[in-house]
C-alpha positions as CSV (number, residue, x, y, z in Angstrom):
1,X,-25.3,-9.4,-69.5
2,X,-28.5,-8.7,-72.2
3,X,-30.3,-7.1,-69.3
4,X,-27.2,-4.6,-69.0
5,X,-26.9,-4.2,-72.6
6,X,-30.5,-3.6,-73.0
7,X,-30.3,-1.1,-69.9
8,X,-27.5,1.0,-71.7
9,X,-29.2,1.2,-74.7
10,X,-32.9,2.6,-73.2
11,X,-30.8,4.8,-71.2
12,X,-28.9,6.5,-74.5
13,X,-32.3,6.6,-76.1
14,X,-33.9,8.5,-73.2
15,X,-34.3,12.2,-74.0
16,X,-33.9,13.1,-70.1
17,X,-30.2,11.2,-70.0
18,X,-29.3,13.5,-72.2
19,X,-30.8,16.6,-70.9
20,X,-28.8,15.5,-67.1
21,X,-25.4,15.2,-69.4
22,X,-26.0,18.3,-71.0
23,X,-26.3,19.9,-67.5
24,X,-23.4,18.0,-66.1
25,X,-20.9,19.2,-69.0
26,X,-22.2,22.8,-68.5
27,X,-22.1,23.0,-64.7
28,X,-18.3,21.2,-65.1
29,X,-17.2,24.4,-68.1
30,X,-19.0,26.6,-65.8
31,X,-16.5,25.6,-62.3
32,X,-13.8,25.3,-65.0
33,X,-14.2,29.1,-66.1
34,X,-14.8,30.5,-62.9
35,X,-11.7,28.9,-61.1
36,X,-9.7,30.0,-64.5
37,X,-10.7,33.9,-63.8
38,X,-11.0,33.8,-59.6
39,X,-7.1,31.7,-59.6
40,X,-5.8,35.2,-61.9
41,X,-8.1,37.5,-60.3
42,X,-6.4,36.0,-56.5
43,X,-2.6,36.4,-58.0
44,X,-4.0,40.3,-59.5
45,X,-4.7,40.8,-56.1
46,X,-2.3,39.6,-54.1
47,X,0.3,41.1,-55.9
48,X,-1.6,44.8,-55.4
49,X,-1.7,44.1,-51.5
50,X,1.4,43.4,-51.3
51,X,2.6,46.5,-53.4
52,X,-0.1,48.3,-50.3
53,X,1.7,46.5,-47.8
54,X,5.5,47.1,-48.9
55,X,4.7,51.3,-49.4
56,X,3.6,51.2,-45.7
C-alpha cells in the first residue's frame, strides 16, 4: 500500500502528469464546444431544408 501511496505522490509531483491533464481537460472543453455549436448548427439546418423541401 506505501508503494501505491508513494506512486501517487511522484506522479502529482511530475511536471509532465500535469502537462497530459492539462491536454485532456482541453481536448474534453474542446469536443464539448464543438458538439454544443454542430448539435444547433444540425437543427439550423434541418429546419431550413425542410422549409426548401415543403415550398417544392
Amino acid at each position: 500500500m506505501d508503494k501505491f501511496l508513494n506512486n501517487c505522490k511522484e506522479f502529482m509531483k511530475d511536471e509532465e502528469g500535469l502537462t497530459v491533464i492539462e491536454y485532456v481537460i482541453g481536448a474534453a472543453l474542446l469536443v464539448l464546444g464543438l458538439t454544443t455549436i454542430f448539435t444547433g448548427f444540425g437543427a439550423a439546418l434541418s429546419a431550413k431544408l425542410n422549409n426548401i423541401i415543403n415550398s417544392i
